[in-house]
TIMI-2910 file (N, C-alpha, C, CB; in pm, 1 decimal, decimal comma, always signed):
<rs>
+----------+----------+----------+----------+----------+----------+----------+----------+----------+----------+----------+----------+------+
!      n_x !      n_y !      n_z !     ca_x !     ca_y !     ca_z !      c_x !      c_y !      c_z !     cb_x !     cb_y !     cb_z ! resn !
+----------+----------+----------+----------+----------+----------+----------+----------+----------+----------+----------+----------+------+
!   +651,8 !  -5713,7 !  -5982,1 !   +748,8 !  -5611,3 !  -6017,1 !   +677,1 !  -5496,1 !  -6085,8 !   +860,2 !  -5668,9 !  -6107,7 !  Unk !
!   +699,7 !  -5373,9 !  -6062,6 !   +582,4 !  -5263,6 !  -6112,6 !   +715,4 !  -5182,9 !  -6152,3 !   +445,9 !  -5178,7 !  -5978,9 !  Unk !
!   +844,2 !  -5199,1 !  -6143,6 !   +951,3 !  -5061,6 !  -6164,7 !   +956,5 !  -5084,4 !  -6310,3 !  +1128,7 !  -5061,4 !  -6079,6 !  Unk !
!  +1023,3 !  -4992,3 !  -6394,0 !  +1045,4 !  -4996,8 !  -6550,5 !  +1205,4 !  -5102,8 !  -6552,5 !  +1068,1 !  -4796,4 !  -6628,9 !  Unk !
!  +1284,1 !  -5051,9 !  -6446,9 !  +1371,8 !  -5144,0 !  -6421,5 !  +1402,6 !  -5272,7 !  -6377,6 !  +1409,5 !  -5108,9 !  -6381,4 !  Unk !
!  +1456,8 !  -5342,2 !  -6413,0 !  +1459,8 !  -5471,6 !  -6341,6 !  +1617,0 !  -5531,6 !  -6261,6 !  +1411,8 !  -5576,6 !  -6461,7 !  Unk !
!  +1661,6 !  -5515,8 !  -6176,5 !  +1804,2 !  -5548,6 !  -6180,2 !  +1844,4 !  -5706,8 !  -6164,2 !  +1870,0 !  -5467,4 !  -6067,1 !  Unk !
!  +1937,3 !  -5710,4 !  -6259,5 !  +1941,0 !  -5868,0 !  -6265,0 !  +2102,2 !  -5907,6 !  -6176,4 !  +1938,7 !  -5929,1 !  -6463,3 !  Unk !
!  +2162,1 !  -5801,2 !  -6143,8 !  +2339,4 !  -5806,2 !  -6119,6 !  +2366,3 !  -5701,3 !  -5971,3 !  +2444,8 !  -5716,3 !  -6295,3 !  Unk !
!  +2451,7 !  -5744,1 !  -5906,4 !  +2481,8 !  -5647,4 !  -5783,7 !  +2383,1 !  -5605,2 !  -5689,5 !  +2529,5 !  -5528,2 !  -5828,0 !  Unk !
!  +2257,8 !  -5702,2 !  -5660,6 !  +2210,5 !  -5697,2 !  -5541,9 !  +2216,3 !  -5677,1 !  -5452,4 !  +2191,9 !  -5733,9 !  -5517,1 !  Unk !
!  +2320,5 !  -5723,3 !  -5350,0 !  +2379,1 !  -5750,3 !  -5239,5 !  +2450,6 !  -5574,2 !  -5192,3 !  +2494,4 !  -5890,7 !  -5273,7 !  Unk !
!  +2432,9 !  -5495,1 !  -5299,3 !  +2508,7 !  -5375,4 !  -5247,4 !  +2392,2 !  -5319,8 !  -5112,9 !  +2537,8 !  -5242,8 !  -5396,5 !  Unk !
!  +2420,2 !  -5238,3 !  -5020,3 !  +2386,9 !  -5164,4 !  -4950,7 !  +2230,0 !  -5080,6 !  -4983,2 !  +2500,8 !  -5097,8 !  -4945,0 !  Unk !
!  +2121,6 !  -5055,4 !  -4904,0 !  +2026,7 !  -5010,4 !  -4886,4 !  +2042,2 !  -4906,2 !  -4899,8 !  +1978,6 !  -5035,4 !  -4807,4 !  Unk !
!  +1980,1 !  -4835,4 !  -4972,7 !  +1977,0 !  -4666,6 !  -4958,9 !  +1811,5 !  -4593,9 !  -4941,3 !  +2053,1 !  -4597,1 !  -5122,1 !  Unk !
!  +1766,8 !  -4562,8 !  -4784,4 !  +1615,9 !  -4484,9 !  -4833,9 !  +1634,3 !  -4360,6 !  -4859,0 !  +1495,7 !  -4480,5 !  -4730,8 !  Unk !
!  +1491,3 !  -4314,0 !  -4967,0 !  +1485,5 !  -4153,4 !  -4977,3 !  +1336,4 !  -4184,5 !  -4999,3 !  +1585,4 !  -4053,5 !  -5112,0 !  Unk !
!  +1282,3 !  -4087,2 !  -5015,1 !  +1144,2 !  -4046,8 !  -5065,6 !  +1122,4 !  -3946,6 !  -5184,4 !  +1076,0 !  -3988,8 !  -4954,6 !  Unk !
!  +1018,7 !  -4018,6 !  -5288,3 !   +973,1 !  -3958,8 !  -5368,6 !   +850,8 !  -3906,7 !  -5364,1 !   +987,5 !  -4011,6 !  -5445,4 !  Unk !
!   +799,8 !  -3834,8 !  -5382,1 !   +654,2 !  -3762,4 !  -5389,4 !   +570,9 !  -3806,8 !  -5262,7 !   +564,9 !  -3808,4 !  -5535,0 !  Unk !
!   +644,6 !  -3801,2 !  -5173,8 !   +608,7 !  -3835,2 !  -5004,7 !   +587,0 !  -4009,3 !  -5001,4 !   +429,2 !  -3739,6 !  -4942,5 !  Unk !
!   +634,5 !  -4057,2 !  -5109,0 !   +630,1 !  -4201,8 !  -5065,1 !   +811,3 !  -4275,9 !  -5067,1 !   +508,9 !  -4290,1 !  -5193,8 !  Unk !
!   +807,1 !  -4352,8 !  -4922,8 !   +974,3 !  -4366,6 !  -4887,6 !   +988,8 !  -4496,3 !  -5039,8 !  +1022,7 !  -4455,5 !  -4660,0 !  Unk !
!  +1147,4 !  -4479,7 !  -5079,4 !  +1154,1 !  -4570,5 !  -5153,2 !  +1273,5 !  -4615,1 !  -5083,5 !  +1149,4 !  -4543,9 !  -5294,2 !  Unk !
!  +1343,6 !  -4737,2 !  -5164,9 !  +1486,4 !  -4782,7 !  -5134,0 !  +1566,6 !  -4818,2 !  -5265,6 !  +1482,8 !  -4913,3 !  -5037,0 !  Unk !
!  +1644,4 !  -4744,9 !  -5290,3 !  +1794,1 !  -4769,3 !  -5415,1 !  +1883,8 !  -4857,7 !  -5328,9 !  +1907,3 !  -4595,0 !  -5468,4 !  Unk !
!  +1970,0 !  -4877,5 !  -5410,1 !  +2082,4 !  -4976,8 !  -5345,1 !  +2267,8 !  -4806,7 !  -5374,8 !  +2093,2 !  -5214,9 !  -5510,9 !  Unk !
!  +2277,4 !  -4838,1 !  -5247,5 !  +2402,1 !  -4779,6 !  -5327,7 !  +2499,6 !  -4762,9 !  -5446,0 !  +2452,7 !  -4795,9 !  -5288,3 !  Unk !
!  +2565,5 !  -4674,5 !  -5460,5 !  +2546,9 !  -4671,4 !  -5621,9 !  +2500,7 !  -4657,1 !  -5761,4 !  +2550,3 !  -4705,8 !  -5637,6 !  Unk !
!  +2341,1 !  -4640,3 !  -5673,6 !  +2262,9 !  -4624,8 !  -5785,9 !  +2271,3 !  -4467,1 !  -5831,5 !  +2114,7 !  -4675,0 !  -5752,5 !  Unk !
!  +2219,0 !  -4431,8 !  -5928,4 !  +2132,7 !  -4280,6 !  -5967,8 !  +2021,3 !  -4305,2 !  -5911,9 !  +2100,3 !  -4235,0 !  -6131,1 !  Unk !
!  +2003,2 !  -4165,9 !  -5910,5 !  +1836,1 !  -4132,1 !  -5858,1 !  +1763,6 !  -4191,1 !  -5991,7 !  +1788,7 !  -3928,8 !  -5828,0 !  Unk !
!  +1766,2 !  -4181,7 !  -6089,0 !  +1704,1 !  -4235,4 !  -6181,7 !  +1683,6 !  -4405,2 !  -6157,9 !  +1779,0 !  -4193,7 !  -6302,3 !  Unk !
!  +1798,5 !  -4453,7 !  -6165,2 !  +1827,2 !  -4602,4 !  -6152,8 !  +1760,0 !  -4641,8 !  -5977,9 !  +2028,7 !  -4631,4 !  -6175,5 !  Unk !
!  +1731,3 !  -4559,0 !  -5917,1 !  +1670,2 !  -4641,8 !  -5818,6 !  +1534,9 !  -4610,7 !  -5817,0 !  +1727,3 !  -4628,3 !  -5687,0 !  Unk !
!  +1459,1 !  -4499,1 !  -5837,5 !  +1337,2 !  -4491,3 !  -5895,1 !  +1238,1 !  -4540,3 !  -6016,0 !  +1343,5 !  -4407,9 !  -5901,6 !  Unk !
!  +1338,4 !  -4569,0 !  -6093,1 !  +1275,3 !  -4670,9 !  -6194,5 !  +1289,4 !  -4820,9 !  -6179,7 !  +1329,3 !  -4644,8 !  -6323,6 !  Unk !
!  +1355,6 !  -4826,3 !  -6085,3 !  +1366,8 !  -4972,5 !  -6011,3 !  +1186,2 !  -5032,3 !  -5955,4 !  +1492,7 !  -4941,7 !  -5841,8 !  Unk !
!  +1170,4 !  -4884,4 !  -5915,9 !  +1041,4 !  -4901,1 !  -5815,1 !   +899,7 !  -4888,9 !  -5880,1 !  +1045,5 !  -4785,1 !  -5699,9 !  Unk !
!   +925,4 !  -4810,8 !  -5998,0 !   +864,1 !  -4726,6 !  -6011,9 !   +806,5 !  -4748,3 !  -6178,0 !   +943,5 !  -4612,4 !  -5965,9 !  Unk !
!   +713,3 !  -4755,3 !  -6270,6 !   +698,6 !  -4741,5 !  -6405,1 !   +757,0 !  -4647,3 !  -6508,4 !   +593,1 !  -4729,9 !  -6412,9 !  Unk !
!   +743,7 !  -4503,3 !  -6413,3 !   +773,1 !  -4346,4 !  -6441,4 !   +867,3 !  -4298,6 !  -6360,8 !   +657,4 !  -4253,9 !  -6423,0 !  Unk !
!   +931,0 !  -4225,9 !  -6433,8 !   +994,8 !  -4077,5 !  -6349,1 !   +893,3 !  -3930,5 !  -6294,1 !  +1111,0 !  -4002,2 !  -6473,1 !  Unk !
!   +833,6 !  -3896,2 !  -6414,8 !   +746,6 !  -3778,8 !  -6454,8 !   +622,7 !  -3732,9 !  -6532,9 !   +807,0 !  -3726,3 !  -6496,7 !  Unk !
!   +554,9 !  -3664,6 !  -6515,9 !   +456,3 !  -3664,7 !  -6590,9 !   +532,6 !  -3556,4 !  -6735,2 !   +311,6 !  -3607,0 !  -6493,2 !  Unk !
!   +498,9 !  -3571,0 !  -6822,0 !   +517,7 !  -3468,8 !  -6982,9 !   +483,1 !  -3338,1 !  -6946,6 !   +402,9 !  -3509,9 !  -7128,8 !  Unk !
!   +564,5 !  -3236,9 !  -6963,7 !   +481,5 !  -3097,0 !  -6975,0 !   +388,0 !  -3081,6 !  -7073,3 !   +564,1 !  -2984,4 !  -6997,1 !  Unk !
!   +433,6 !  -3135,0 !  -7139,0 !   +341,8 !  -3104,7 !  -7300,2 !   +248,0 !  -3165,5 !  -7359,7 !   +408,1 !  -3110,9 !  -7408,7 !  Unk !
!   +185,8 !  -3285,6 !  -7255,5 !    +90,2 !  -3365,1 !  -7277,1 !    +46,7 !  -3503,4 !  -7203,2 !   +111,1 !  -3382,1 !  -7386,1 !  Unk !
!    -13,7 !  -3566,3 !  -7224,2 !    -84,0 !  -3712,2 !  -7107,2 !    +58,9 !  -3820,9 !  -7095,4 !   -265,2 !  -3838,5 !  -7213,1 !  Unk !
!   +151,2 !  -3810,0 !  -7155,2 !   +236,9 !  -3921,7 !  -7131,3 !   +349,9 !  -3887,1 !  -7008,9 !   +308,9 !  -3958,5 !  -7274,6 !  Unk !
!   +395,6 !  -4022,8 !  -6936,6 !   +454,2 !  -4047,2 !  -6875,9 !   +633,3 !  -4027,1 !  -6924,2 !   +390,8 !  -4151,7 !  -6847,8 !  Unk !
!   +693,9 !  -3977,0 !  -6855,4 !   +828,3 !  -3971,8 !  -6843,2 !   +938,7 !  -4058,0 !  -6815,0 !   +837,8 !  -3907,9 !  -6780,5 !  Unk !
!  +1025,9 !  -4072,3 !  -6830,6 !  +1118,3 !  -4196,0 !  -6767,9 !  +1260,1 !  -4181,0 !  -6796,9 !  +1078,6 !  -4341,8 !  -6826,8 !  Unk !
!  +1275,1 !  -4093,7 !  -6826,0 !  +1464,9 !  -4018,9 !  -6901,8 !  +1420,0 !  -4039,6 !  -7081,9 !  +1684,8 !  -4184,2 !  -6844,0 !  Unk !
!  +1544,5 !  -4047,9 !  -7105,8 !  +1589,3 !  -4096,4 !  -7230,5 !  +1730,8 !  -4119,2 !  -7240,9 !  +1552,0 !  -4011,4 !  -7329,8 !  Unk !
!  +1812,9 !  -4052,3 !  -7287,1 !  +1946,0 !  -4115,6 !  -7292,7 !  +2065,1 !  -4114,3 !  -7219,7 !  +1984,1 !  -4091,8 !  -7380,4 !  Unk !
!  +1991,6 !  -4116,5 !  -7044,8 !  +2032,9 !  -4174,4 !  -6953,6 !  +2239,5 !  -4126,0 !  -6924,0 !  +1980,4 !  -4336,1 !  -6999,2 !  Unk !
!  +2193,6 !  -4010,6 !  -6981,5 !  +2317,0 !  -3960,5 !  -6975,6 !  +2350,1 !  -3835,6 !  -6982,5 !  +2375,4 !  -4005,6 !  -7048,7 !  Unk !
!  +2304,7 !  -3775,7 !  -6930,2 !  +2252,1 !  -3609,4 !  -6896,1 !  +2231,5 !  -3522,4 !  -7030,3 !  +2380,8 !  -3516,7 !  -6797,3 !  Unk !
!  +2204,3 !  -3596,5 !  -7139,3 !  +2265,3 !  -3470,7 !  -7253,0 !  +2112,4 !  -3423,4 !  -7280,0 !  +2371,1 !  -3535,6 !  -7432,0 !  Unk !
!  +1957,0 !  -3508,6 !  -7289,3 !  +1816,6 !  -3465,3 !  -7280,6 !  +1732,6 !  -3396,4 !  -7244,1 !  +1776,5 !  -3503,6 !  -7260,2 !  Unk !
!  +1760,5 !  -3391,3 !  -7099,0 !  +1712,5 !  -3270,6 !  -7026,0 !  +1562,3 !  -3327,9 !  -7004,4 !  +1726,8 !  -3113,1 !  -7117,8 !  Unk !
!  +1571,6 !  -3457,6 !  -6995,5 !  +1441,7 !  -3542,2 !  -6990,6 !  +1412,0 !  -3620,4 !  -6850,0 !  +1451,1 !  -3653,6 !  -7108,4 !  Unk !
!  +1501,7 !  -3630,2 !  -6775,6 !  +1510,4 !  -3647,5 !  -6646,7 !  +1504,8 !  -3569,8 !  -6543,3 !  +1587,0 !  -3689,9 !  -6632,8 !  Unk !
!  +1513,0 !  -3436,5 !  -6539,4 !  +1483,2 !  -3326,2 !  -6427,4 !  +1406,8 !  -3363,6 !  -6335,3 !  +1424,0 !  -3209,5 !  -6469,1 !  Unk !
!  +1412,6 !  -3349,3 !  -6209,5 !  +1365,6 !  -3378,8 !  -6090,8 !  +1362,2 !  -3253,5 !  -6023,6 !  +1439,0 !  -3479,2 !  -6024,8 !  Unk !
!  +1281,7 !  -3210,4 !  -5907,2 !  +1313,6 !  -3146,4 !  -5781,6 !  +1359,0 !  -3207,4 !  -5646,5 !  +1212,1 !  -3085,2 !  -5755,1 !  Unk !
!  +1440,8 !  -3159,8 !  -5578,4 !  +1445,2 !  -3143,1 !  -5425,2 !  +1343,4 !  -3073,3 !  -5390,4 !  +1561,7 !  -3079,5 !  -5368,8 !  Unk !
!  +1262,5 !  -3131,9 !  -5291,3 !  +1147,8 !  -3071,7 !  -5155,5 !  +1194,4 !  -2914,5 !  -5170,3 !  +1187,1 !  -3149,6 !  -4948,9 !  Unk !
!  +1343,2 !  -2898,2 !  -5162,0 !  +1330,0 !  -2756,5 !  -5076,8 !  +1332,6 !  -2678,4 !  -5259,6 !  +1510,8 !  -2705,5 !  -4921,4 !  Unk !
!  +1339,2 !  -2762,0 !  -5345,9 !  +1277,9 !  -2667,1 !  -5488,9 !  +1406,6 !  -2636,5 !  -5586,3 !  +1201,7 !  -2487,7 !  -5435,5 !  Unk !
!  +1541,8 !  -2705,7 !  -5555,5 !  +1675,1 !  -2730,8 !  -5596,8 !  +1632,6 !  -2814,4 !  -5722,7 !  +1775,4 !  -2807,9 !  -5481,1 !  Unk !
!  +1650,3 !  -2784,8 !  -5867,8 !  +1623,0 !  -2879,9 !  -5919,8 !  +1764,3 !  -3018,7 !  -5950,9 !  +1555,9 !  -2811,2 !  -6032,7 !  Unk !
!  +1775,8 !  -3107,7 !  -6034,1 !  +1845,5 !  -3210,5 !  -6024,4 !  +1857,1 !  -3337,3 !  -6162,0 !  +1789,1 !  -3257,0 !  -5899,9 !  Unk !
!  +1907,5 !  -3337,5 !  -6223,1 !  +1923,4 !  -3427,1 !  -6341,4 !  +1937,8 !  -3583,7 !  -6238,5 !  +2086,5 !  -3373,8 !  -6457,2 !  Unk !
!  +1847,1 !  -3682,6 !  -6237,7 !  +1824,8 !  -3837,7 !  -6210,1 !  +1894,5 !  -3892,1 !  -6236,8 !  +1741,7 !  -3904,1 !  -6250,1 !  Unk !
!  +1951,0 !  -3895,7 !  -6348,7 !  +2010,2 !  -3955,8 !  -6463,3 !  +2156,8 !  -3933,3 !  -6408,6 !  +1968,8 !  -3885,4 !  -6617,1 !  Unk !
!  +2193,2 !  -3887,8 !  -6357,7 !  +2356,4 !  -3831,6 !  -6334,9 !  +2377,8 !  -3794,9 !  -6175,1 !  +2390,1 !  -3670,4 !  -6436,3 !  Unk !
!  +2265,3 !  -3796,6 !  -6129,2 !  +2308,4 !  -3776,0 !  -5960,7 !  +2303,7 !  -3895,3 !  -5903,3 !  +2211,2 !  -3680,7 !  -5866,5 !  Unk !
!  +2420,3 !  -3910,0 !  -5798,9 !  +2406,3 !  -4013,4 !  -5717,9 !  +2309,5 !  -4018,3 !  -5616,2 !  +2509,6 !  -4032,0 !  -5668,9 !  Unk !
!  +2229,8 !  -4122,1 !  -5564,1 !  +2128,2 !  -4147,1 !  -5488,2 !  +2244,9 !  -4139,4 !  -5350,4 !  +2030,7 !  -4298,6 !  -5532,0 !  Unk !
!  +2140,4 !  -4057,3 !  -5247,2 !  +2225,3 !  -4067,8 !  -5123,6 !  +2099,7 !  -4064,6 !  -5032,1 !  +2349,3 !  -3939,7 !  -5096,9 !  Unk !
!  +2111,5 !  -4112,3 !  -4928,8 !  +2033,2 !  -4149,5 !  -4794,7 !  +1973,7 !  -4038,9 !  -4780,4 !  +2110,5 !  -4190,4 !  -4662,9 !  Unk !
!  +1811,0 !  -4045,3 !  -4769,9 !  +1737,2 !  -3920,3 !  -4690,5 !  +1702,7 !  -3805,3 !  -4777,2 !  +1830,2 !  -3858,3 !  -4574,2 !  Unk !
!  +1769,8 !  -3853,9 !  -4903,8 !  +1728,4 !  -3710,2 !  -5037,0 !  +1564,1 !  -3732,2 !  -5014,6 !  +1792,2 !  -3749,8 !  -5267,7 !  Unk !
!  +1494,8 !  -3628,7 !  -5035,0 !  +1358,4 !  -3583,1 !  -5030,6 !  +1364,5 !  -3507,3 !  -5178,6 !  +1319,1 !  -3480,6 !  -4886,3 !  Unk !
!  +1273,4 !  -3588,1 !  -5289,8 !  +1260,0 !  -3559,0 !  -5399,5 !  +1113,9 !  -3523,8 !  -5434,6 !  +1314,9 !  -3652,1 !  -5464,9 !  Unk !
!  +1092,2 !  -3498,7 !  -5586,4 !   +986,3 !  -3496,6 !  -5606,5 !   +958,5 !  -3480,7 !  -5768,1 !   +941,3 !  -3407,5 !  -5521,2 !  Unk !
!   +855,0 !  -3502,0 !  -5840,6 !   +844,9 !  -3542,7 !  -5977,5 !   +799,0 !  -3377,2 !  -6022,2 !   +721,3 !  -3689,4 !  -6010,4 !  Unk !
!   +753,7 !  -3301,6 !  -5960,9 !   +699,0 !  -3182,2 !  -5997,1 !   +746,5 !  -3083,2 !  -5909,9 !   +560,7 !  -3185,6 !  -6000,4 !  Unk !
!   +761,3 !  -2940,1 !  -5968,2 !   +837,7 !  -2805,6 !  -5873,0 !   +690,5 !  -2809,2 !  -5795,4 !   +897,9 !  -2611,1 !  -5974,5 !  Unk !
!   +812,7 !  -2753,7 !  -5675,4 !   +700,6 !  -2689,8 !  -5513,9 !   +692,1 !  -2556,1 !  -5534,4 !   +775,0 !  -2704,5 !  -5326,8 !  Unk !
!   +637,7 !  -2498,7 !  -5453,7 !   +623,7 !  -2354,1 !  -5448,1 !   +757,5 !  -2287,7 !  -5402,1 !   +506,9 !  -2316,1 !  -5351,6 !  Unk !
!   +848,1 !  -2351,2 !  -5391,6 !   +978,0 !  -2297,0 !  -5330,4 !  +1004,8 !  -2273,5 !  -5494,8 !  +1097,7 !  -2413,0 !  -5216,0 !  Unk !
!  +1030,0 !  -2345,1 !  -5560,5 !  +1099,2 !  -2342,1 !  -5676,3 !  +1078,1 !  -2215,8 !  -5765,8 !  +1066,4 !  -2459,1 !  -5745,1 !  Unk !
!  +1183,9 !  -2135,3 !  -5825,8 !  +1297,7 !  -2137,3 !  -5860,5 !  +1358,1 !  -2102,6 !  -5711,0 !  +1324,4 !  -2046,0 !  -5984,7 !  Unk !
!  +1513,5 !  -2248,8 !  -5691,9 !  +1549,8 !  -2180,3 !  -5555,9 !  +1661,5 !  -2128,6 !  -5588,7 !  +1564,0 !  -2264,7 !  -5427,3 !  Unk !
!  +1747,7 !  -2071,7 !  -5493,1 !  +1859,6 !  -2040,9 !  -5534,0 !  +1961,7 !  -2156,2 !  -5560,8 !  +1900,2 !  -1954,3 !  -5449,4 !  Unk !
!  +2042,2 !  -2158,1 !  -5666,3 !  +2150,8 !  -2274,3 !  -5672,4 !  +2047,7 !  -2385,4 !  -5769,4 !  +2206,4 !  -2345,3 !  -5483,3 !  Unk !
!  +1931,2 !  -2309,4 !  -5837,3 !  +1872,2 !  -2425,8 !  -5912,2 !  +1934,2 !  -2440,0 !  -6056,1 !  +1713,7 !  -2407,7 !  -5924,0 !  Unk !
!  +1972,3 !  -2552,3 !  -6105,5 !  +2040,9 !  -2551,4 !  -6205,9 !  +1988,5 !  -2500,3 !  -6380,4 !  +2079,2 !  -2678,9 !  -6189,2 !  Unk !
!  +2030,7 !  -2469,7 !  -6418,0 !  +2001,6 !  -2390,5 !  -6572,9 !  +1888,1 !  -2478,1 !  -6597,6 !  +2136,9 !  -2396,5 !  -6714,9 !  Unk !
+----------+----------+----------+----------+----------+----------+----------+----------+----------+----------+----------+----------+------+
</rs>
């Protein structure tokens, strides 16, 4: 097991793939993007502000510690979006980014 998460309840829900930083993952429906990437995963993000690793914090949009991008440079709170089939994410802005419709 290498994710920060571990799920011990509601297995059996439905497969969901997307890809993070060009590698495919799988959430279960229902999940957050957060909750299915830390399933997989140790980290969310690297720190702007120094060598440590990221992973939310209080998992409830109020931190601003979970930010993600969309591929096309849309950014996205983990923590509060639902995981849906085929999202193309990423831990760091692309050169698209700032896109239009990117959130505050």
């Amino acid at each position: 097991m290498t994710g920060r998460l571990v799920r011990l309840a509601e297995t059996a829900r439905p497969k969901v793939s997307f890809t993070f930083d060009g590698v495919v993952m799988t959430g279960l429906a229902g999940d957050t993007v957060l909750t299915a990437i830390l399933a997989e995963r140790g980290a969310l993000r690297q720190a702007e502000f120094g060598p440590e690793q990221r992973s939310g914090f209080c998992l409830m949009g109020a931190c601003q510690d979970c930010w993600i991008w969309q591929e096309d440079g849309v950014r996205l709170r983990a923590c509060s979006t639902a995981l849906q089939a085929g999202m193309r994410l990423r831990s760091a802005a692309t050169d698209a980014w700032p896109a239009t419709g990117d959130a505050p």
